[in-house]
DRENDO-943298 format. One record per residue (C-alpha): residue number from 0; residue in one letter; x, y negated, z negated. Coordinates in Angstrom, 2 decimals. Example, Ala and Ser with C-alpha at 12.3 -4.5 7.8 and 13.67 -1.06 7.14 Angstrom:
2
+-----+---------+---------+---------+---------+
| num | residuo |    east |   north |      up |
+-----+---------+---------+---------+---------+
|   0 |       a |   12.30 |    4.50 |   -7.80 |
|   1 |       s |   13.67 |    1.06 |   -7.14 |
+-----+---------+---------+---------+---------+
This chain:
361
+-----+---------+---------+---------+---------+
| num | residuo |    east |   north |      up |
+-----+---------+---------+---------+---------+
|   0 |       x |   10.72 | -127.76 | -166.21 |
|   1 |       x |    7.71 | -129.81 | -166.11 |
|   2 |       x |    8.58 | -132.75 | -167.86 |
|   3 |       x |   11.79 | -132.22 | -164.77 |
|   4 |       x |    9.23 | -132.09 | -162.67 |
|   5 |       x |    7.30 | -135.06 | -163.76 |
|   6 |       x |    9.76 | -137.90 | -162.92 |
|   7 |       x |   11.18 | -136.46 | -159.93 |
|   8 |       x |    7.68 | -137.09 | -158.76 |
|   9 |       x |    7.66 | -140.75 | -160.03 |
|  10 |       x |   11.07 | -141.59 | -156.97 |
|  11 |       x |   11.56 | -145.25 | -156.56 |
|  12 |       x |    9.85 | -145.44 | -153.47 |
|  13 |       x |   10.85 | -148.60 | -151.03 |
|  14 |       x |    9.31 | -151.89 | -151.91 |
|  15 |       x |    6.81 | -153.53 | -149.57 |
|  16 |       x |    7.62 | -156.30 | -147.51 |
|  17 |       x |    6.59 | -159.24 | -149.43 |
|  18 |       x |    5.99 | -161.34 | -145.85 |
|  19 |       x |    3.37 | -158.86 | -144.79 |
|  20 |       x |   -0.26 | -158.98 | -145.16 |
|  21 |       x |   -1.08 | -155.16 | -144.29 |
|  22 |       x |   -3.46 | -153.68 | -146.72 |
|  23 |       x |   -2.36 | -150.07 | -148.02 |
|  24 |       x |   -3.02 | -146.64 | -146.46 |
|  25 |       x |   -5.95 | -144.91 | -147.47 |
|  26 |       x |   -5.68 | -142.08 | -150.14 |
|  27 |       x |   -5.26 | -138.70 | -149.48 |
|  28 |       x |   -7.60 | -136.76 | -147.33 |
|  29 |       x |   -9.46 | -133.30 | -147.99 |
|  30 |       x |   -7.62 | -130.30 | -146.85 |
|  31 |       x |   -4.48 | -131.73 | -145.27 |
|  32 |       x |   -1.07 | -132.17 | -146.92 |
|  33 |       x |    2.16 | -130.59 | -148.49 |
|  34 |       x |    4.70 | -132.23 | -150.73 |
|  35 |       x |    7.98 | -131.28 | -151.53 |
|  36 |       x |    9.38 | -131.67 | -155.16 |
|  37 |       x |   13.12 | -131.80 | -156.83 |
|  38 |       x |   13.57 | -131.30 | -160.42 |
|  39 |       x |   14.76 | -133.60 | -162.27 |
|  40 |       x |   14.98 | -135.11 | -165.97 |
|  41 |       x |   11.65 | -137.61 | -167.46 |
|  42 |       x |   13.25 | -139.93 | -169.66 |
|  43 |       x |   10.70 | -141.93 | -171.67 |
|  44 |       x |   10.44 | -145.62 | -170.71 |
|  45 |       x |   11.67 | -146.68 | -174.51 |
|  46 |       x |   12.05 | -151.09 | -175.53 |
|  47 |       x |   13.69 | -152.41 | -178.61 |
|  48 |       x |   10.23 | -153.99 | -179.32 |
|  49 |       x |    6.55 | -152.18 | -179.55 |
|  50 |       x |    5.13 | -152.34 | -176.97 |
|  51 |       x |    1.65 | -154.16 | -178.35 |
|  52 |       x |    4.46 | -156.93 | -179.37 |
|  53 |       x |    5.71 | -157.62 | -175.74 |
|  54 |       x |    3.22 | -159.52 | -173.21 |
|  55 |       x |    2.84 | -156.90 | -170.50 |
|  56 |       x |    5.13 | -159.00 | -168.33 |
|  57 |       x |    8.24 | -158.50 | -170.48 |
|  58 |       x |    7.31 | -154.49 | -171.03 |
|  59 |       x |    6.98 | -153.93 | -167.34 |
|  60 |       x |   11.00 | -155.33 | -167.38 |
|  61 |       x |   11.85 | -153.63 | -170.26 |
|  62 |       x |   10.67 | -150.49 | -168.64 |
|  63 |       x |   12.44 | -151.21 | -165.11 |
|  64 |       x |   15.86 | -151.64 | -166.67 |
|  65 |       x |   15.24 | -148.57 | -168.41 |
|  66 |       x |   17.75 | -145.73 | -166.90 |
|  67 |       x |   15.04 | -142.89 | -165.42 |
|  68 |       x |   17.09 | -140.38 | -163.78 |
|  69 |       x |   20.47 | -138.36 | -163.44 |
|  70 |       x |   22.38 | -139.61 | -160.09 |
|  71 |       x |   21.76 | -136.10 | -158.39 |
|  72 |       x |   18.26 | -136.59 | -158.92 |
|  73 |       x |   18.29 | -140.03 | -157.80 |
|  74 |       x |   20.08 | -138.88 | -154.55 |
|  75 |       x |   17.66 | -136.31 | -153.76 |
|  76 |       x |   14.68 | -138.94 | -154.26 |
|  77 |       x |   16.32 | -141.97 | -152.36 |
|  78 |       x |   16.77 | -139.48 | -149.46 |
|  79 |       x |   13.08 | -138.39 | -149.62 |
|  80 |       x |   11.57 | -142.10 | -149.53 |
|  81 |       x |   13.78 | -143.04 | -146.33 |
|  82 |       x |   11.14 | -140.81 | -144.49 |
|  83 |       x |    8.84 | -143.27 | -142.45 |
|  84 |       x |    5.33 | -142.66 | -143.98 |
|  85 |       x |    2.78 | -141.59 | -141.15 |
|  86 |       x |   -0.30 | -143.52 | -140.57 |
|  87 |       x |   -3.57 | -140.91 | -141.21 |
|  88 |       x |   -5.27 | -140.13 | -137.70 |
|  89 |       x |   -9.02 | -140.80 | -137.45 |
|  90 |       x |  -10.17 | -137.53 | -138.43 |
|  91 |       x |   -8.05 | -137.90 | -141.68 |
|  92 |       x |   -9.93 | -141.03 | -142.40 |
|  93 |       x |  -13.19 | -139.37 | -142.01 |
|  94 |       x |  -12.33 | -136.56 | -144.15 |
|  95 |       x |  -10.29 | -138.58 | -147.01 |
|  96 |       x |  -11.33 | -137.81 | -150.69 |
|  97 |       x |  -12.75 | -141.35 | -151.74 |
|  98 |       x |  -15.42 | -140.75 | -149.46 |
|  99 |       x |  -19.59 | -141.00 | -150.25 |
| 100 |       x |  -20.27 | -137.42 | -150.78 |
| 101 |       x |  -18.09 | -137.39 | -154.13 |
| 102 |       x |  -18.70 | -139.36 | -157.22 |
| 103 |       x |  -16.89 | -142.79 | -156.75 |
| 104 |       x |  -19.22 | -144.50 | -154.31 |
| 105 |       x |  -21.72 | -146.48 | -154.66 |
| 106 |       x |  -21.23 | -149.23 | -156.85 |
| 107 |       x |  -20.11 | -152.62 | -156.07 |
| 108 |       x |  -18.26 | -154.93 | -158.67 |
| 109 |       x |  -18.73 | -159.05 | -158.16 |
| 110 |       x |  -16.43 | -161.16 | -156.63 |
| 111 |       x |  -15.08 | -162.44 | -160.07 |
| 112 |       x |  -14.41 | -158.74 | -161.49 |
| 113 |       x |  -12.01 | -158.22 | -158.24 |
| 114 |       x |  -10.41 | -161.48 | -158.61 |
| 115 |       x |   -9.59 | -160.98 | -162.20 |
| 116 |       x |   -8.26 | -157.59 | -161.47 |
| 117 |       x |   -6.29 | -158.72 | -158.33 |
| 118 |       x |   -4.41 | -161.03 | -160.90 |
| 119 |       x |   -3.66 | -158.00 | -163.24 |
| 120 |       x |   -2.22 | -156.00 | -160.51 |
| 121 |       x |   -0.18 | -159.40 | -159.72 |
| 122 |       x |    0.97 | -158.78 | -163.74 |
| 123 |       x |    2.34 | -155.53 | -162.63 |
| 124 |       x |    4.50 | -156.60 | -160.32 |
| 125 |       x |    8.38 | -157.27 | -160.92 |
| 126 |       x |    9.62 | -160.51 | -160.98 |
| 127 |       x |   12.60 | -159.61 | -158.60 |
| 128 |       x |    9.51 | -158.43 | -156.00 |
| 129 |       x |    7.51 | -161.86 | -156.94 |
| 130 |       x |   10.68 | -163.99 | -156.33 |
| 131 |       x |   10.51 | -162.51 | -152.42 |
| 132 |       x |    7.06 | -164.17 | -151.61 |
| 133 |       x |    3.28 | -164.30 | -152.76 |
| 134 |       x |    2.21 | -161.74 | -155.19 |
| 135 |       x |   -1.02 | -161.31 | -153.10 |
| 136 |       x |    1.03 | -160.39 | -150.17 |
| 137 |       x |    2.28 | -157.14 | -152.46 |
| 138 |       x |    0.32 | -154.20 | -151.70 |
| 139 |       x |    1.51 | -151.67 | -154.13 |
| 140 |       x |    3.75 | -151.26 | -156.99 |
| 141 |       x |    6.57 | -148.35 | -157.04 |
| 142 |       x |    7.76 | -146.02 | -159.64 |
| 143 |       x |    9.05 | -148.05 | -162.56 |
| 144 |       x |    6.17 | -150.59 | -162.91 |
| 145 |       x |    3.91 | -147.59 | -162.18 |
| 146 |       x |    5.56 | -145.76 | -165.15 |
| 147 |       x |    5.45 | -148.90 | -167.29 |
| 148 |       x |    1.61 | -149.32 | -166.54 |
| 149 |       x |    1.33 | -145.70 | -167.63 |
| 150 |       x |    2.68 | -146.17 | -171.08 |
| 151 |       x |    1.12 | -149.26 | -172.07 |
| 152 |       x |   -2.15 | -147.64 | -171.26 |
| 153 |       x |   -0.85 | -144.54 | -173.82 |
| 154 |       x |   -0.84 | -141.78 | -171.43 |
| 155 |       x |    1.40 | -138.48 | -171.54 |
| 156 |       x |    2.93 | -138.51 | -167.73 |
| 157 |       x |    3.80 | -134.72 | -168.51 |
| 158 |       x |    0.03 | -133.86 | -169.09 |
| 159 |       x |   -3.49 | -133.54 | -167.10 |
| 160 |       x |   -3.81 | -137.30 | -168.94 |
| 161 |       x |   -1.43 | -138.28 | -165.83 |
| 162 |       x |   -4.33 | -137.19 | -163.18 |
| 163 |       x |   -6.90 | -139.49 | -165.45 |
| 164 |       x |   -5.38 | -143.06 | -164.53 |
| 165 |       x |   -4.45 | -141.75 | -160.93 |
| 166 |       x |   -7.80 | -140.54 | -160.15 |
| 167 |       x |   -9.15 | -143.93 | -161.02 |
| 168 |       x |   -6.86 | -146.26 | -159.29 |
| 169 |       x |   -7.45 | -143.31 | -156.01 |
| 170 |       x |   -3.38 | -143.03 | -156.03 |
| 171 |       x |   -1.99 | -141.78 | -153.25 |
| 172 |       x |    0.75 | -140.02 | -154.74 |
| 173 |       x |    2.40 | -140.13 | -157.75 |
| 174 |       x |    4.89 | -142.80 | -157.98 |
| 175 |       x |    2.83 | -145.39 | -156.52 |
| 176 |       x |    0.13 | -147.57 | -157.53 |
| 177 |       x |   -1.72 | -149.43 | -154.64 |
| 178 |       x |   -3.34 | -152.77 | -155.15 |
| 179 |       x |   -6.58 | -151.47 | -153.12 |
| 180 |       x |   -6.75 | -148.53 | -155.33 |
| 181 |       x |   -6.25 | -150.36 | -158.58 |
| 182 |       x |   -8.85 | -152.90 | -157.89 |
| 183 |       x |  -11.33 | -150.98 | -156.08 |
| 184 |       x |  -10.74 | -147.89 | -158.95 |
| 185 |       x |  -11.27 | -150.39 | -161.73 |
| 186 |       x |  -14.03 | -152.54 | -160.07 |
| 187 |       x |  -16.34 | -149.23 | -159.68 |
| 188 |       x |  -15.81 | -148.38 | -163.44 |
| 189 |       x |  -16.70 | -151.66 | -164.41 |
| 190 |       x |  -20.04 | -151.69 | -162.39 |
| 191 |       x |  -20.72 | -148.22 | -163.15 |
| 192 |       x |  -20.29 | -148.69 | -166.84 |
| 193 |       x |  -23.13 | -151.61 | -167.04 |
| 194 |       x |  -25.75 | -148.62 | -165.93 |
| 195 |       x |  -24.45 | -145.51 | -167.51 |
| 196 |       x |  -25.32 | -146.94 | -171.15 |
| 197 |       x |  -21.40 | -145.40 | -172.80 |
| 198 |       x |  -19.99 | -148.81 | -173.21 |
| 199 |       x |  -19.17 | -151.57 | -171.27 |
| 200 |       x |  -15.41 | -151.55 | -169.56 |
| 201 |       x |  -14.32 | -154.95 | -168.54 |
| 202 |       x |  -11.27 | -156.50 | -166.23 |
| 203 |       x |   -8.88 | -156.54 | -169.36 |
| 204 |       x |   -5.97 | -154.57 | -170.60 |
| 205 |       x |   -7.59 | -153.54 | -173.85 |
| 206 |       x |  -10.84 | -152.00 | -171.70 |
| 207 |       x |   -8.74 | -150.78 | -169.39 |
| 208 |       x |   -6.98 | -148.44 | -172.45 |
| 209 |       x |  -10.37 | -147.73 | -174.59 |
| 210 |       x |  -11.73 | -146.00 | -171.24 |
| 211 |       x |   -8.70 | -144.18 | -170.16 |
| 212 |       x |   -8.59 | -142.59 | -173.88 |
| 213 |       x |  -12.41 | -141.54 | -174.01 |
| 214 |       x |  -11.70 | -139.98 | -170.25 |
| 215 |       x |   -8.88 | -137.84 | -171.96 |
| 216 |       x |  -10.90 | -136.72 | -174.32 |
| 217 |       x |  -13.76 | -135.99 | -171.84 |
| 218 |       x |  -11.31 | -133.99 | -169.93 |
| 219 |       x |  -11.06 | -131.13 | -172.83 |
| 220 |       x |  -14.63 | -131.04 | -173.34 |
| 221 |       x |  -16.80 | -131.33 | -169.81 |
| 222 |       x |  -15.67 | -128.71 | -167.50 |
| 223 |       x |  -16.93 | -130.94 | -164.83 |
| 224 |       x |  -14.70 | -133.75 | -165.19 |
| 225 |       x |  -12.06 | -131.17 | -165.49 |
| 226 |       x |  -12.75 | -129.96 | -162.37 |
| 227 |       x |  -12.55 | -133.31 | -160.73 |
| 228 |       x |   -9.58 | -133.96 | -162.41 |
| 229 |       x |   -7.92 | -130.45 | -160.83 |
| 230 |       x |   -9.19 | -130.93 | -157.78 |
| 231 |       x |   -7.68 | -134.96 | -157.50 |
| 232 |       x |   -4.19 | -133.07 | -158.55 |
| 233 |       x |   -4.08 | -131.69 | -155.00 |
| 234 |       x |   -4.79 | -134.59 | -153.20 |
| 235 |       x |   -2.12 | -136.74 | -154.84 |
| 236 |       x |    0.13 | -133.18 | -154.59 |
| 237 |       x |   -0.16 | -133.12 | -150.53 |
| 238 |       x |    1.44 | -135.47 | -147.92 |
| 239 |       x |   -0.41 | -135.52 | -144.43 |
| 240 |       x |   -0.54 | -133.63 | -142.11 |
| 241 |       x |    0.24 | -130.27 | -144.12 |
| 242 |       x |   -2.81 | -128.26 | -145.95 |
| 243 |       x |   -0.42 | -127.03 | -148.58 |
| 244 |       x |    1.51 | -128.26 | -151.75 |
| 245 |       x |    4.73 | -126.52 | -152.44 |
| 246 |       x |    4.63 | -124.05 | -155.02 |
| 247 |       x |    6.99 | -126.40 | -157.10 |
| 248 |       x |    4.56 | -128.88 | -156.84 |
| 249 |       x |    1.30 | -126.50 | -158.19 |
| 250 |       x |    3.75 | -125.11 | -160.68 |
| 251 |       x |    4.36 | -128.00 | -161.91 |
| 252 |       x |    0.86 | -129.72 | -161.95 |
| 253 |       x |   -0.54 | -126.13 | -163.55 |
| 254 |       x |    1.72 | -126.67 | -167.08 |
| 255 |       x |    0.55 | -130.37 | -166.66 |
| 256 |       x |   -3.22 | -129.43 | -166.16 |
| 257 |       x |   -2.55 | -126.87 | -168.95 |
| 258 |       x |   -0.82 | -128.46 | -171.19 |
| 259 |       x |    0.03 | -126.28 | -174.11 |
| 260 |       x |   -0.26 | -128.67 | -176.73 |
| 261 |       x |   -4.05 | -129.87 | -175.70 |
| 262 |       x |   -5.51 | -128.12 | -172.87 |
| 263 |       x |   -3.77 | -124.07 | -173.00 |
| 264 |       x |   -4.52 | -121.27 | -170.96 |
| 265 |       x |   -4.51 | -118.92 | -173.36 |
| 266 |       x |   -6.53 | -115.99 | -174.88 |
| 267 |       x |   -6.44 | -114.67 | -177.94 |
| 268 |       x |   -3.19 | -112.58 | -177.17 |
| 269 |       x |   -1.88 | -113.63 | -174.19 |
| 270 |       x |   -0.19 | -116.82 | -172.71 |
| 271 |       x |   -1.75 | -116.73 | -169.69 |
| 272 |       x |   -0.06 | -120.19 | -167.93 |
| 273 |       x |    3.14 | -118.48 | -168.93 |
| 274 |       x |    2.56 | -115.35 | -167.22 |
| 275 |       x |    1.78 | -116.84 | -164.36 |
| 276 |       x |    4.09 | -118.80 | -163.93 |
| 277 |       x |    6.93 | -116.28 | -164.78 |
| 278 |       x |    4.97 | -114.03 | -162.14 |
| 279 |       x |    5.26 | -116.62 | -159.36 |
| 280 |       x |    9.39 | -117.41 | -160.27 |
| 281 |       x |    9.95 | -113.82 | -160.45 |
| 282 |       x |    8.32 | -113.05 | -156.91 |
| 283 |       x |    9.07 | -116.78 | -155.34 |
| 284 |       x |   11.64 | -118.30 | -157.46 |
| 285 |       x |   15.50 | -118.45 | -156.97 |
| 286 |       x |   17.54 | -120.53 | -160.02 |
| 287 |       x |   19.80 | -122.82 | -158.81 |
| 288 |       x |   22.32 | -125.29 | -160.53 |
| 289 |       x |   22.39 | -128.77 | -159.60 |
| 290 |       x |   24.91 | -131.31 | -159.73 |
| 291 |       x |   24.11 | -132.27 | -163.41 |
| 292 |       x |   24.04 | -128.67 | -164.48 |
| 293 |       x |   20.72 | -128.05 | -165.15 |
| 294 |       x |   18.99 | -125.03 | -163.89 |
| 295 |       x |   16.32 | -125.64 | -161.13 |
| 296 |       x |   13.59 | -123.19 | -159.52 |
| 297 |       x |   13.30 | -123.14 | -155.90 |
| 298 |       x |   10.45 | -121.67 | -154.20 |
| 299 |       x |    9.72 | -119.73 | -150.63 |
| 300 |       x |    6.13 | -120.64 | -150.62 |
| 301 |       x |    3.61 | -123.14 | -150.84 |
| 302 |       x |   -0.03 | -123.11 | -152.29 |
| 303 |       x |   -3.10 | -123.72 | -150.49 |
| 304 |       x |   -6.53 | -125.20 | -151.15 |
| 305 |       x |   -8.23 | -122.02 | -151.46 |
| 306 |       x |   -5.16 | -120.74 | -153.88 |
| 307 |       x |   -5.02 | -123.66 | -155.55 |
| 308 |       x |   -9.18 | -123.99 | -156.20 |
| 309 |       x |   -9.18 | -120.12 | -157.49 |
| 310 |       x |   -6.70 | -120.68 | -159.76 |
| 311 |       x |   -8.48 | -122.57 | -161.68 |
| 312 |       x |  -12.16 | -120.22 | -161.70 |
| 313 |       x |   -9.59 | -117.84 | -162.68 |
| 314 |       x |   -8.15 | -118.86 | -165.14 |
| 315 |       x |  -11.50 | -119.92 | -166.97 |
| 316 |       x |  -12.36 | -116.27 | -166.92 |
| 317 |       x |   -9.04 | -114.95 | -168.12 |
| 318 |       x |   -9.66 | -117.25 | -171.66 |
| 319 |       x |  -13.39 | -115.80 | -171.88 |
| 320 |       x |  -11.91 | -111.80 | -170.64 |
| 321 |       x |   -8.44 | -111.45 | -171.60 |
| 322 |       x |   -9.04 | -107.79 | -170.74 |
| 323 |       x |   -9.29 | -109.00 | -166.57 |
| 324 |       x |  -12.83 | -106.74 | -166.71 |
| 325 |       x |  -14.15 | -109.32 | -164.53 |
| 326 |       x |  -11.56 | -108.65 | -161.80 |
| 327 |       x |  -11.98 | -105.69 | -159.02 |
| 328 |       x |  -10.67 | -105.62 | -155.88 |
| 329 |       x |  -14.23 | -105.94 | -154.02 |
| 330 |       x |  -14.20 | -109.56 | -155.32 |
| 331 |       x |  -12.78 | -111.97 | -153.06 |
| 332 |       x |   -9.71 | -113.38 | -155.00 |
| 333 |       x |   -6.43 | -114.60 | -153.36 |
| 334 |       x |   -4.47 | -112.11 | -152.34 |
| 335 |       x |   -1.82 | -113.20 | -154.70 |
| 336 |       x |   -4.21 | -113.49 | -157.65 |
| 337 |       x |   -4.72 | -109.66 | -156.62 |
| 338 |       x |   -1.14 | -109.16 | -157.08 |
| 339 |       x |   -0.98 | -110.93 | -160.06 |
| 340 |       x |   -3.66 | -108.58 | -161.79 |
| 341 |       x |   -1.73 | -105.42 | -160.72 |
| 342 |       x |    1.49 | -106.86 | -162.11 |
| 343 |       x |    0.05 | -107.67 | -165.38 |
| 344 |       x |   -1.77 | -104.00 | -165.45 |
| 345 |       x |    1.55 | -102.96 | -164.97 |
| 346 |       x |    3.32 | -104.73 | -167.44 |
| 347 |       x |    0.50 | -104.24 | -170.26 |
| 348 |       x |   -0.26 | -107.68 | -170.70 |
| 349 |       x |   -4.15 | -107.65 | -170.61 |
| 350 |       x |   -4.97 | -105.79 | -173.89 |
| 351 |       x |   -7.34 | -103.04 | -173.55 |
| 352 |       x |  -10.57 | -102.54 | -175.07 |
| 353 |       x |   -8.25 | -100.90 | -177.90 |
| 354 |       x |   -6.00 | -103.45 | -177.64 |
| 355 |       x |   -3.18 | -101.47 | -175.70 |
| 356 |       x |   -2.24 | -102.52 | -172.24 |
| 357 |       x |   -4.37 | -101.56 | -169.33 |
| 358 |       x |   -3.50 |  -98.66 | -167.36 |
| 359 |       x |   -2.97 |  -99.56 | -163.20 |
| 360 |       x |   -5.75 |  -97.45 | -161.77 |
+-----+---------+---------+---------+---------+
């Protein structure tokens, strides 16, 4: 499902008019927005050459010609990105998550670092988009050169290393790469890394990878960055106005977070990502068929901040208690983390102290 999941996210959005000069909306804001999510099949970008043999030109048109989706899929997304996208209201603005109470203010690259990264984002561009005007006149890239970027830079796009490069460039969703974001991500990296004495990142390609590969690998040891990291995967989840993401959305972005291979939520004896997400099918979920014949989840809710930012505290104590001895029902949990507790209780999937299942009081 999640690798499904994954590239129905990454839609070919609709190009930007080449003859405008409009800069990019800002990123998502703080507590507003839902998305909505089909599922549908991630088919690695793949090239008849390596891709360290290929200037970065040629791999970003390798990777465009590159088939991504079934046609049912396809359909679904096309239909999605003919929705006008709103402008955010004033009080969005104020409350959007690049703001100066969280981490990424402060610093200010020099005029040559931005120039040099302006002309990389121009090296992300198609050539079929170039041929339309200037490249400066492009303020964002869609899904295939987004996807391309991705894998040159070595990153899983079914895994929390996804949310690493996004959080940097301040995407707005996934699928699309703005040239504001990219340049104004990378510039603050670069100024921040002359002061904070772990190596120097420069406007290059090569810097560019070395730092996005020591960030994964910060992600599975400093809870902090974690949590910045989980807490960015709502942002990009949400589309203004709404406050929610759609439970297809957080399911998704959960096994991605989670990722079984490098970052599980798991105990000693119990899978705890996969019981909770076979607890939210089972109560939310309906399996459907699509056109291609592969079985899809639909579900009746979405997921809210406070859901959403719970999750994650509990799930940190479920791989230090597998036993749930931390939870009681004074404690203010989500109601359906409650829920969730009780239905494990009564399945016996928290061991006991003995290592039998818990009895439901």
């Amino acid at each position: 499902m999640l690798r499904r999941f994954f590239h129905s996210c990454f839609h070919k959005r609709p190009r930007p008019d080449s003859s405008s000069t409009s800069t990019p909306t800002s990123p998502p804001l703080e507590g507003s927005a839902e998305t909505d999510s089909s599922d549908a099949t991630l088919v690695p970008l793949q090239s008849s050459h390596s891709p360290q043999q290929l200037p970065l030109r040629d791999r970003m048109r390798a990777a465009a010609k590159t088939p991504t989706m079934p046609k049912a899929a396809k359909d679904k997304a096309a239909a999605k990105a003919t929705k006008d996208r709103k402008p955010y209201s004033k009080s969005q603005q104020a409350a959007r998550y690049y703001n100066d109470t969280q981490s990424h203010g402060g610093s200010k690259a020099d005029a040559g670092t931005k120039a040099k990264l302006n002309q990389m984002f121009d090296e992300l561009i198609p050539d079929e988009d170039k041929a339309r005007g200037s490249p400066s006149d492009i303020t964002e890239i869609g899904a295939e050169p987004s996807m391309a970027y991705l894998q040159c830079l070595g990153v899983n796009m079914a895994s929390y290393e996804l949310f690493v490069v996004l959080e940097i460039v301040q995407a707005e969703s996934i699928g699309t790469i703005t040239r504001t974001g990219f340049v104004d991500g990378w510039a603050r990296v670069v100024a921040d890394s002359s002061t904070s004495g772990g190596g120097r990142v420069t406007a290059d390609w090569a810097s560019q990878k070395r730092l996005v590969r020591a960030r994964i690998a910060q992600a599975l040891t400093d809870a902090a960055y974690f949590k910045t990291l989980y807490d960015f995967a709502f942002q990009v989840g949400r589309e203004p106005p709404q406050k929610a993401i759609s439970m297809a959305v957080a399911v998704g972005f959960w096994e991605g977070l989670y990722e079984p291979g490098t970052n599980p939520w798991r105990s000693a004896h119990v899978d705890w990502l996969a019981e909770w997400t076979g607890y939210l099918r089972e109560k939310f979920g309906t399996v459907k068929v699509n056109e291609d014949g592969e079985e899809e989840v639909e579900y009746k809710r979405t997921v809210s901040k406070d859901l959403w930012t719970q999750t994650r505290l509990f799930a940190a104590k479920t791989m230090a208690d597998e036993t749930l001895g931390f939870w009681s029902e004074e404690q203010a949990w989500p109601g359906l983390i409650d829920e969730f507790v009780v239905w494990c209780k009564e399945k016996g999937v928290a061991p006991g102290q003995n290592g039998e299942g818990m009895e439901v009081e």
